[in-house]
C-alpha positions in Angstrom: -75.3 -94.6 -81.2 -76.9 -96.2 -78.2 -75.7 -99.3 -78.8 -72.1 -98.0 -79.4 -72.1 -96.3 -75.9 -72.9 -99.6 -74.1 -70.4 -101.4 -76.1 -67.6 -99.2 -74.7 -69.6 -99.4 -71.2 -69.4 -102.9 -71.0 -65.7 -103.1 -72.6 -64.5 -100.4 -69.2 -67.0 -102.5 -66.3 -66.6 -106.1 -68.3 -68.8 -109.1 -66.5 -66.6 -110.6 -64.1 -68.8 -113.7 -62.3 -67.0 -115.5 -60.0 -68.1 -118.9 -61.0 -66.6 -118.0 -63.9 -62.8 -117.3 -62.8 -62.7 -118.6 -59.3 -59.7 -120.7 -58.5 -57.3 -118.0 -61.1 -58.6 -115.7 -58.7 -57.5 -117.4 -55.5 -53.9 -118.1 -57.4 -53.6 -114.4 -58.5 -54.5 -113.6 -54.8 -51.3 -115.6 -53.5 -49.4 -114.4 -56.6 -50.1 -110.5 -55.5 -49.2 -111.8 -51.7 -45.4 -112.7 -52.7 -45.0 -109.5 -54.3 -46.1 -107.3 -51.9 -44.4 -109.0 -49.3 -41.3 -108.3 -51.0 -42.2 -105.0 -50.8 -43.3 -105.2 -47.3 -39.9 -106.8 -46.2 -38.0 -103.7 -47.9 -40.1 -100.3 -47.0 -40.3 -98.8 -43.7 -43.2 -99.1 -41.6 -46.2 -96.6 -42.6 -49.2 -96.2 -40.5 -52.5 -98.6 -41.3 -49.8 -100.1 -43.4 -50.0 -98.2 -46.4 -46.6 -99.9 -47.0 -47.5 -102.8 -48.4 -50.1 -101.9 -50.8 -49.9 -102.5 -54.9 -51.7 -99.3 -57.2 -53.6 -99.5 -60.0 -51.3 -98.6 -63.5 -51.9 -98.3 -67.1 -51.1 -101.9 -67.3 -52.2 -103.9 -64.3 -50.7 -103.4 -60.4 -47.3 -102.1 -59.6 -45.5 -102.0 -56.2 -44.1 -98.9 -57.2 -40.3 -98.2 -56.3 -39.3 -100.2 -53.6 -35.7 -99.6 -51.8 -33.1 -101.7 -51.2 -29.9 -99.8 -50.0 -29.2 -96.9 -51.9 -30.6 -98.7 -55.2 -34.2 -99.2 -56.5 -36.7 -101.7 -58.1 -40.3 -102.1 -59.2 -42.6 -105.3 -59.5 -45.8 -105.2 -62.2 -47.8 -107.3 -62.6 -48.4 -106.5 -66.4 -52.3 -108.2 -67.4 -51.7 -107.1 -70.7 -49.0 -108.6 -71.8 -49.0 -111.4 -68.9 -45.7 -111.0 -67.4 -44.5 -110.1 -64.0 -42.1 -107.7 -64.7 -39.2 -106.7 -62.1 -37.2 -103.5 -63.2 -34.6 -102.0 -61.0 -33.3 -97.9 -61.3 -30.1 -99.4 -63.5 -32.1 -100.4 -66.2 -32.1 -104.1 -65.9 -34.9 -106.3 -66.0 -36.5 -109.4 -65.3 -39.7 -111.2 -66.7 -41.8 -114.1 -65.2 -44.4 -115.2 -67.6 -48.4 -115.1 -66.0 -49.6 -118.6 -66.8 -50.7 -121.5 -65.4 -48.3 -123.0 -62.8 -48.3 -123.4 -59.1 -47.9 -120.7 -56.1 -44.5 -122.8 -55.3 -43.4 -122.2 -59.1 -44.0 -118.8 -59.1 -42.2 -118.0 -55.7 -39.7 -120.0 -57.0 -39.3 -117.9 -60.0 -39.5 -114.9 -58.4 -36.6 -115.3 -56.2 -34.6 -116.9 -59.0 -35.7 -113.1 -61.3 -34.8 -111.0 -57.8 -31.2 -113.1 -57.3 -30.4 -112.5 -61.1 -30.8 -108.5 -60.4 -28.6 -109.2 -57.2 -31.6 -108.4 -55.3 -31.5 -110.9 -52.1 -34.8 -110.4 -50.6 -36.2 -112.8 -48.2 -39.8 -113.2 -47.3 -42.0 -114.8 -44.8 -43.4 -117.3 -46.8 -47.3 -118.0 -45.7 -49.6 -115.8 -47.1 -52.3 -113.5 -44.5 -55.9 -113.4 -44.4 -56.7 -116.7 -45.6 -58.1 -119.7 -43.5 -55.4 -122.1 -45.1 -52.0 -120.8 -45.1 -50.4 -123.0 -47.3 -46.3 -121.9 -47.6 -45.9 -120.3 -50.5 -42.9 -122.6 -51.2 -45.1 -126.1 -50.8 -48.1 -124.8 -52.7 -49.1 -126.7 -55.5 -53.0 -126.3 -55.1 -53.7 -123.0 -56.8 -52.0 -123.2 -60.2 -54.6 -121.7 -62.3 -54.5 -119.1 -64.6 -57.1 -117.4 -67.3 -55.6 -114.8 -69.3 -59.3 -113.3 -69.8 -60.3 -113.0 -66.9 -57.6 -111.9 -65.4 -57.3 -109.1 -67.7 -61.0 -108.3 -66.8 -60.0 -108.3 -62.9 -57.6 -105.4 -63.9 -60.2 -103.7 -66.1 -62.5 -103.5 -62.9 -59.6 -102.0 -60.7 -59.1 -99.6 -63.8 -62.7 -98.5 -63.3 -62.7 -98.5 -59.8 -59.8 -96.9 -58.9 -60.6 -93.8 -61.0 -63.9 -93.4 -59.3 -62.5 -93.8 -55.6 -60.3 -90.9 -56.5 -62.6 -89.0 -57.5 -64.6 -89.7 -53.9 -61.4 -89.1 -52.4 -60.6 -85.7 -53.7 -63.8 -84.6 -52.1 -62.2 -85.2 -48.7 -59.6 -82.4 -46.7 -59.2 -84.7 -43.5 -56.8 -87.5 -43.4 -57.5 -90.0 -46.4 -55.7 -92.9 -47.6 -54.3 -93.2 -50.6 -56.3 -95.6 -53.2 -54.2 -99.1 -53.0 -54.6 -102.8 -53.7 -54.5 -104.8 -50.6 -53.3 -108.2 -51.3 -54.0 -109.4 -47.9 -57.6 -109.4 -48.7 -57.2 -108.5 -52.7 -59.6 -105.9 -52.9 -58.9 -102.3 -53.7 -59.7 -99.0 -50.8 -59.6 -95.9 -50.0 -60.0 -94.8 -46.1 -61.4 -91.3 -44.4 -60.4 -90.7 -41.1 -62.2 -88.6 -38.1 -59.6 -87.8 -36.9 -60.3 -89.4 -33.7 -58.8 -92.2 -31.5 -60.9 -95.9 -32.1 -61.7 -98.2 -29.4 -59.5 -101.4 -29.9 -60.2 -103.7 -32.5 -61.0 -107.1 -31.0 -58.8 -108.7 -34.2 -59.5 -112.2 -35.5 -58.8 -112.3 -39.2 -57.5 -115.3 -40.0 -53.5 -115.5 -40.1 -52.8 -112.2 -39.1 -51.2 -110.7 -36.0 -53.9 -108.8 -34.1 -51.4 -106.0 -33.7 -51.5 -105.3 -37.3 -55.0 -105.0 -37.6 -55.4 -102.9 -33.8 -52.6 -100.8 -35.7 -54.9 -100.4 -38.6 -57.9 -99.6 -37.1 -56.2 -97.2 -34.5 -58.6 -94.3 -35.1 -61.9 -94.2 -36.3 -62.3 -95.1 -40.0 -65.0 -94.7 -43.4 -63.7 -97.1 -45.6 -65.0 -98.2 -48.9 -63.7 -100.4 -52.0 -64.3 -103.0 -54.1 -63.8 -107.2 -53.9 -63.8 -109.7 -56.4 -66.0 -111.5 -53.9 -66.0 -115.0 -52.5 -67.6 -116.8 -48.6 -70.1 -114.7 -47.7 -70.5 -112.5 -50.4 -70.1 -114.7 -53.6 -69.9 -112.3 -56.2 -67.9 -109.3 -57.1 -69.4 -106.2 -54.9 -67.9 -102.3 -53.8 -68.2 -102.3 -50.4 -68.8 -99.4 -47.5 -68.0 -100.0 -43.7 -67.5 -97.7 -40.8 -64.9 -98.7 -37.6 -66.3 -98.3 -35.2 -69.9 -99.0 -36.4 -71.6 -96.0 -34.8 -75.6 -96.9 -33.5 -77.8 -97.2 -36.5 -75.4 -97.4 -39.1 -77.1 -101.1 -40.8 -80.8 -99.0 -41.2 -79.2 -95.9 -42.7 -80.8 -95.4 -45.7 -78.4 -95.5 -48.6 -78.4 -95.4 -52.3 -78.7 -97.0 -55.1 -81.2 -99.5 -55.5 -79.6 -102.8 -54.8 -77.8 -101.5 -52.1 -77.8 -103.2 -48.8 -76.4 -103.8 -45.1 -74.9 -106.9 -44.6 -75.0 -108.2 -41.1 -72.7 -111.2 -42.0 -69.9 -108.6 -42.5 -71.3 -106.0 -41.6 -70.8 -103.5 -44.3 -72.7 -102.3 -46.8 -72.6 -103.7 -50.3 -73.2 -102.5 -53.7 -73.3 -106.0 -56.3 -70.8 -105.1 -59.0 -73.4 -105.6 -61.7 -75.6 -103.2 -60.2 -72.5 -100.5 -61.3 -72.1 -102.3 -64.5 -75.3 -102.2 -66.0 -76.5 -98.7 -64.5 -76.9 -96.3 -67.0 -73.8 -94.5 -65.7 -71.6 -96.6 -63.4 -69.8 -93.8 -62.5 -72.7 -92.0 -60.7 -74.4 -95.0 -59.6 -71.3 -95.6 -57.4 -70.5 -92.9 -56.4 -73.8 -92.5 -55.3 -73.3 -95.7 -53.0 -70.0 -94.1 -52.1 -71.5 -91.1 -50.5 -74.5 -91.8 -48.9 -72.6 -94.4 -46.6 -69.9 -92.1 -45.5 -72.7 -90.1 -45.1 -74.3 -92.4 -42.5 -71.4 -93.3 -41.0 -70.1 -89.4 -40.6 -73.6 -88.1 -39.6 -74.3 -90.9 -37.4 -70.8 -90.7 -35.5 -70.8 -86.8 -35.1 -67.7 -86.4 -37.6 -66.5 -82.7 -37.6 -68.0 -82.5 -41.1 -67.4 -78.8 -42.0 -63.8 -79.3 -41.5 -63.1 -82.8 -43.0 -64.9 -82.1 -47.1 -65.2 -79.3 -49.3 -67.7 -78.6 -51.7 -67.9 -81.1 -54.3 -68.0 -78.5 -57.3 -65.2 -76.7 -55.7 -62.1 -76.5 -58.4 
């Protein structure tokens, strides 16, 4: 019986090393960045921009309906069958297979799929938070793609996203919804204080500093997970507070294997520390609380009116 409950375990959290899947995940990342750009170009600006943002579905990441004039359309990126799929509110569809090929095929496709559903959307065509901003349109460097892996990428968001909801229903104040970034490809959910933030000083690379002064308007507990690559080179959930109130890196936090980061200054859980726990579930969420913890304590929050009780139905 024992061994059957960690054979399901490992089938939900599934070993995802980045060695392993490296350069499918840096194509996926500029795969994800032409959809939601599409996306982006067609929905009206939303504070923190909650606008562009992909969500976790029973099949992989969706853009969920996107306008354009008085019809609709949806993007998926489907990781079980492997197909970008492109449906529009009359019932017509489009399919791009997932498979090797490069960032410029794919965009290429992708506009060819959108002009066959008379869909003329137009897109600025470097990709955000990346050192190298290769066009879109001119990039034949990432063109890798494991099916296997990028099924197990999925997987993890499955997991993940389920258990950031659950930390999120424990908060009354001004939350985020839980969303895929591509800019960054991870997967987040935000608290607010409520509060004005000082201004962010910016600096990620290939991005406006407006957006990100925008983002960080007011003061922020934000945790999620990344795949993980530069200075954390492994998959990790992560935990950061903006702005960093005094104190924060020595809080104590749990679980075991947690720690503060000074190179990014967050706190990071290792992805395999989830995985292998005997329950992932409250292993993160332990790491999920006892950081907002730190950060709300240590900032002066107005607790009592931000959470309820966590058994509360």
């Amino acid at each position: 019986m024992e061994g059957t409950v960690m054979s399901q375990q490992s089938d939900a959290w599934p070993a995802l090393p980045l060695e392993a899947w490296s350069d499918t995940l840096a194509t996926l990342h500029m795969w994800t960045q032409v959809v939601g750009k599409v996306r982006l170009v067609q929905s009206p600006w939303v504070n923190h921009s909650w606008h562009v943002t992909m969500y976790v579905t029973a099949r992989g990441l969706s853009t969920s309906p996107i306008p354009y004039g008085t019809r609709t359309f949806e993007m998926e990126f489907d990781f079980i069958a492997h197909q970008l799929v492109i449906k529009t509110g009359e019932g017509r569809t489009q399919q791009i297979p997932l498979e090797p090929q490069s960032v410029a095929t794919f965009y290429a496709r992708v506009m060819e799929a959108l002009g066959a559903l008379d869909l003329r959307v137009k897109i600025y065509r470097k990709p955000n938070e990346v050192p190298e901003a290769i066009p879109f349109d001119q990039d034949e460097v990432h063109r890798s793609y494991d099916r296997e892996y990028a099924s197990r990428f999925w997987r993890v968001l499955v997991q993940a996203d389920r258990v950031l909801k659950v930390f999120r229903s424990r908060f009354t104040g001004k939350s985020s919804p839980v969303h895929f970034f591509w800019g960054g490809a991870d997967i987040a959910v935000t608290r607010f204080s409520g509060r004005p933030a000082p201004e962010h000083p910016g600096g990620f690379p290939n991005l406006p500093d407006r957006i990100t002064r925008e983002a960080y308007s007011h003061e922020v507990s934000s945790c999620g997970f990344w795949a993980g690559g530069g200075l954390i080179p492994y998959p990790a959930f992560y935990s950061y507070a903006y702005p960093e109130p005094a104190g924060f890196s020595k809080a104590p936090v749990g679980p075991r294997g947690a720690f503060y980061s000074p190179d990014v200054h967050e706190f990071i859980l290792p992805y395999d520390k989830v995985r292998l726990a005997a329950s992932p579930d409250d292993t993160l969420l332990e790491f999920l609380q006892t950081t907002y913890d730190a950060a709300a304590a240590l900032a002066a929050w107005d607790r009592a009116s931000l959470e309820r009780a966590v058994d509360r139905v």
